[in-house]
Backbone as a printed PyTorch tensor [residue, N CA C, xyz], in Angstrom:
tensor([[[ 96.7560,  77.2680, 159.7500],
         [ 96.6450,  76.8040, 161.1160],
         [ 97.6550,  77.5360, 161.9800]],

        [[ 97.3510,  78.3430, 163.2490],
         [ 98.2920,  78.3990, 163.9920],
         [ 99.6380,  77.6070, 164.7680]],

        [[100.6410,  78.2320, 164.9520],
         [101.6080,  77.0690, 165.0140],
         [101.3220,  76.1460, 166.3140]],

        [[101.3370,  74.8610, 166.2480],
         [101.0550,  73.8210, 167.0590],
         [101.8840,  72.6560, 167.3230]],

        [[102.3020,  72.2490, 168.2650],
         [103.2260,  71.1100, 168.2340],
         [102.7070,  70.5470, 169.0510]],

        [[102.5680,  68.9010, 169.1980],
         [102.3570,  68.0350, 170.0070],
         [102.9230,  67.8740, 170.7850]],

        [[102.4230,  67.4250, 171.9970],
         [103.5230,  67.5320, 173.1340],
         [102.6020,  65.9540, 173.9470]],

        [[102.8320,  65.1820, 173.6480],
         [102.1130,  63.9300, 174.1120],
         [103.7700,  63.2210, 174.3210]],

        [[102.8980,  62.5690, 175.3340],
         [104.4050,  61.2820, 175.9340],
         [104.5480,  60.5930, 174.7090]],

        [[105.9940,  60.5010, 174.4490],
         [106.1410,  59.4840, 173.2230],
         [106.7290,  58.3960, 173.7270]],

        [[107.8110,  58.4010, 174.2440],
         [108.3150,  56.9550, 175.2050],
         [106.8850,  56.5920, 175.8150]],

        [[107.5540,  54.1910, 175.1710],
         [106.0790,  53.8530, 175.8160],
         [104.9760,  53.8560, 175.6290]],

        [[104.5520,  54.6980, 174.3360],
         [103.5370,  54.4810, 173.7150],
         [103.8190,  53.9020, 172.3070]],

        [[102.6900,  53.1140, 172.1820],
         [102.9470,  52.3710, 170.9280],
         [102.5780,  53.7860, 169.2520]],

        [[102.7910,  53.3520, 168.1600],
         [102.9030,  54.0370, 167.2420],
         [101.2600,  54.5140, 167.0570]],

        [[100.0820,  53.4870, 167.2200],
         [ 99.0610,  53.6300, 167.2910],
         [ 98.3960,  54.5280, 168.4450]],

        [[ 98.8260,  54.3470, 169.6160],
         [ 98.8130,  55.1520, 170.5130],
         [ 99.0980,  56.7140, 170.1730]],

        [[100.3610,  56.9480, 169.3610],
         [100.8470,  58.6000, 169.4970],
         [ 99.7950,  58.8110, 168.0800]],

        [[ 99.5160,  58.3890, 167.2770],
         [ 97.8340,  58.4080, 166.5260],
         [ 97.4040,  58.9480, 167.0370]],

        [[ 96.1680,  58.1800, 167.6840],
         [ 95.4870,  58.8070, 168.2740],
         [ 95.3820,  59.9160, 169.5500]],

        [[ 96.2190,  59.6920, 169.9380],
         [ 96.6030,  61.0820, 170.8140],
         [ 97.0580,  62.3720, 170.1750]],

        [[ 97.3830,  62.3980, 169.3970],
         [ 97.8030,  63.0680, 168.2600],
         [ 96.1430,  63.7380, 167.7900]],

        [[ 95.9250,  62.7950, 167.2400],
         [ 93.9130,  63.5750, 166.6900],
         [ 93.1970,  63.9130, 167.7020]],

        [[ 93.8340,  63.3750, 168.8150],
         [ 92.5720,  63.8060, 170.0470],
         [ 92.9180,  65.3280, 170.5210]],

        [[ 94.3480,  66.0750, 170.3370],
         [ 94.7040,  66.8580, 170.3460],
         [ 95.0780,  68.3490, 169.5990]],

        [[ 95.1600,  67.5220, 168.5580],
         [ 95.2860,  68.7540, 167.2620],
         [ 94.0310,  69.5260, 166.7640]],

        [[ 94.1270,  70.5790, 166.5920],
         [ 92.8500,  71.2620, 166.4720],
         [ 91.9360,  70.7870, 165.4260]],

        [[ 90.1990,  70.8550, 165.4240],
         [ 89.5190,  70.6510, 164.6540],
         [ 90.1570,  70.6340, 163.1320]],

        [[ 90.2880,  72.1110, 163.0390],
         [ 90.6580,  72.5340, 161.1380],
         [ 92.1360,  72.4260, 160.8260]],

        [[ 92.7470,  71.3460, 161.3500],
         [ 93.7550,  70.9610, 161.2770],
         [ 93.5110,  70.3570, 159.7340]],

        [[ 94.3910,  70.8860, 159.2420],
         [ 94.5580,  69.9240, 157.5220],
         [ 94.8820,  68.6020, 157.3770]],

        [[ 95.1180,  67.8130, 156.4110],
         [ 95.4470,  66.3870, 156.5260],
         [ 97.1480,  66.9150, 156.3410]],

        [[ 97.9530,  68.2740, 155.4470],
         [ 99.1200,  68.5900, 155.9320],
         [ 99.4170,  69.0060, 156.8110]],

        [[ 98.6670,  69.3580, 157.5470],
         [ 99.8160,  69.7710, 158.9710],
         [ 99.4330,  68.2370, 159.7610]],

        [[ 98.1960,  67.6400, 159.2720],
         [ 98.6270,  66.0690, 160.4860],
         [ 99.5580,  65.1860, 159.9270]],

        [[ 99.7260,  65.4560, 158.8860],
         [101.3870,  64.7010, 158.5580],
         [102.3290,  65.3710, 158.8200]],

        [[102.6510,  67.0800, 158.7140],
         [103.5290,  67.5260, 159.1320],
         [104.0010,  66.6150, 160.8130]],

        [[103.0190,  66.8050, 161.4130],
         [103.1230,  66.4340, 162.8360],
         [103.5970,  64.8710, 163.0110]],

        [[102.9400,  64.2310, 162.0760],
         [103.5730,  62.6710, 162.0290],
         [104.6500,  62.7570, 161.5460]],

        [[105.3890,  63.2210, 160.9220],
         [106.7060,  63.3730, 160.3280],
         [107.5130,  63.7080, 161.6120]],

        [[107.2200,  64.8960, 162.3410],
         [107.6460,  65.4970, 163.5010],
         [108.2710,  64.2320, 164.3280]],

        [[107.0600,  63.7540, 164.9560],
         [106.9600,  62.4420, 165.9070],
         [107.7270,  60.9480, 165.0890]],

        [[107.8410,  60.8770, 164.0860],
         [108.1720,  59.8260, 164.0250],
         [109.7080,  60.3060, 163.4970]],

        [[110.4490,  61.2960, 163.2300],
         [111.6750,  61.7400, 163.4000],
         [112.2630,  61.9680, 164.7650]],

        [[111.7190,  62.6990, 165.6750],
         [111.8120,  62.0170, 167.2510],
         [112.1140,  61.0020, 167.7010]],

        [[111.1560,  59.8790, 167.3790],
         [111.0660,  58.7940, 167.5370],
         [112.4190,  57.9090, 167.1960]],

        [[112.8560,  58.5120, 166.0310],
         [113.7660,  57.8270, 165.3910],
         [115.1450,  58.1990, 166.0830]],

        [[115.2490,  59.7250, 166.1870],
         [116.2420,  59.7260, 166.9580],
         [116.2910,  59.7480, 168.2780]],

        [[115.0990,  59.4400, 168.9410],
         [115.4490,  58.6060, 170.1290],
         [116.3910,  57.3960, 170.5760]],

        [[115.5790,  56.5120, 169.6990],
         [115.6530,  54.8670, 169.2950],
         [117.4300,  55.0140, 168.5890]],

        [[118.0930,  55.8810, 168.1940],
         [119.1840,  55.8290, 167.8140],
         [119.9430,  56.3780, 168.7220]],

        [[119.4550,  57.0720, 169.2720],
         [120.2750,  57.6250, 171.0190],
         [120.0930,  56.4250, 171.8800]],

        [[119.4000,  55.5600, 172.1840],
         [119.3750,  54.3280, 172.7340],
         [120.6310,  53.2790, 172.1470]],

        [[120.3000,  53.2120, 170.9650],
         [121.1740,  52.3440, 170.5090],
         [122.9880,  52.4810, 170.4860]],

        [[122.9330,  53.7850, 171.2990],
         [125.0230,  54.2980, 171.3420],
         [124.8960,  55.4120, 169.5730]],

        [[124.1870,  55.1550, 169.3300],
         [124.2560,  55.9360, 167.7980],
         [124.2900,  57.6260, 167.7990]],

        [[124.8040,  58.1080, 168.6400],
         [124.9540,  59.3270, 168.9290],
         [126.7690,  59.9880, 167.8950]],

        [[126.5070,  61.1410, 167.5330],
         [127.4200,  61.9790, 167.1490],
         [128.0390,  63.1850, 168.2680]],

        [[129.5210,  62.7530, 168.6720],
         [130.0720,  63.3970, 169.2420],
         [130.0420,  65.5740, 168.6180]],

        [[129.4500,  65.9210, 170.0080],
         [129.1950,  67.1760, 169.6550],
         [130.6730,  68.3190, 168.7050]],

        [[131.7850,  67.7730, 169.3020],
         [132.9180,  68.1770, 168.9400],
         [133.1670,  67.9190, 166.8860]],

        [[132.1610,  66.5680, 166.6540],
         [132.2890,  66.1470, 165.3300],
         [131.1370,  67.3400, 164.8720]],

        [[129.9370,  67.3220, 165.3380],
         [128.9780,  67.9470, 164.9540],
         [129.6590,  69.4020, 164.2710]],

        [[130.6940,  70.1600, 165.4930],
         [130.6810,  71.2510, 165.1300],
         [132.1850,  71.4420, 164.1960]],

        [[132.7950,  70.8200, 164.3790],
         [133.4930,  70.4820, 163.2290],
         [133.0860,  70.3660, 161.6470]],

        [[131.9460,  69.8630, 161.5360],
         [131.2390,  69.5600, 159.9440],
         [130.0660,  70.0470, 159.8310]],

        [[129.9450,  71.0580, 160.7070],
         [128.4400,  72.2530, 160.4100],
         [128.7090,  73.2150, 159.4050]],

        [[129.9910,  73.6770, 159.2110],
         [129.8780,  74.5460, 158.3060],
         [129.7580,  73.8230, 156.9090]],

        [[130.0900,  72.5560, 156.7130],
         [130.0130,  71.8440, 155.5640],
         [128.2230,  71.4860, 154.9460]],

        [[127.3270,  71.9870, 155.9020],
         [126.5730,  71.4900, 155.8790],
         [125.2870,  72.5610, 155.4540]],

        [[125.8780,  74.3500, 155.8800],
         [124.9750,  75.1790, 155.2000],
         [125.1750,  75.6850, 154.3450]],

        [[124.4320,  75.7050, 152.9850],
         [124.2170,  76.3500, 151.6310],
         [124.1480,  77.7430, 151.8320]],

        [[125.2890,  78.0290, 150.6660],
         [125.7900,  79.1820, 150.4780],
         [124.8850,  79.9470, 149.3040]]])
């Protein structure tokens, strides 16, 4: 499949909602892996939205502090 990303409003829509907007959008010969790839996509979004809401954010200064700990050598 060519590369494709969804781009549907996700705030505000319910989980059933980004579903079907999701199939109404993705191409015909879309595989059943790349429509999970894409649900994986959206509902990792989702998640770190909902954790940016909640104050659950990582100070960028920490981020770059413990990036190098974080790529395999």
């Amino acid at each position: 499949m060519k590369k494709w990303r969804y781009r549907g409003k996700l705030p505000g829509m319910t989980n059933k909602e980004i579903v079907q907007d999701l199939l109404r959008r993705i191409p015909d010969d879309a595989s059943l892996q790349d429509i999970a790839r894409e649900l994986e996509f959206i509902a990792a979004v989702r998640q770190g939205l909902a954790e940016l809401d909640r104050g659950e954010s990582i100070p960028i200064d920490q981020v770059e502090h413990e990036l190098p700990s974080w790529i395999i050598k």
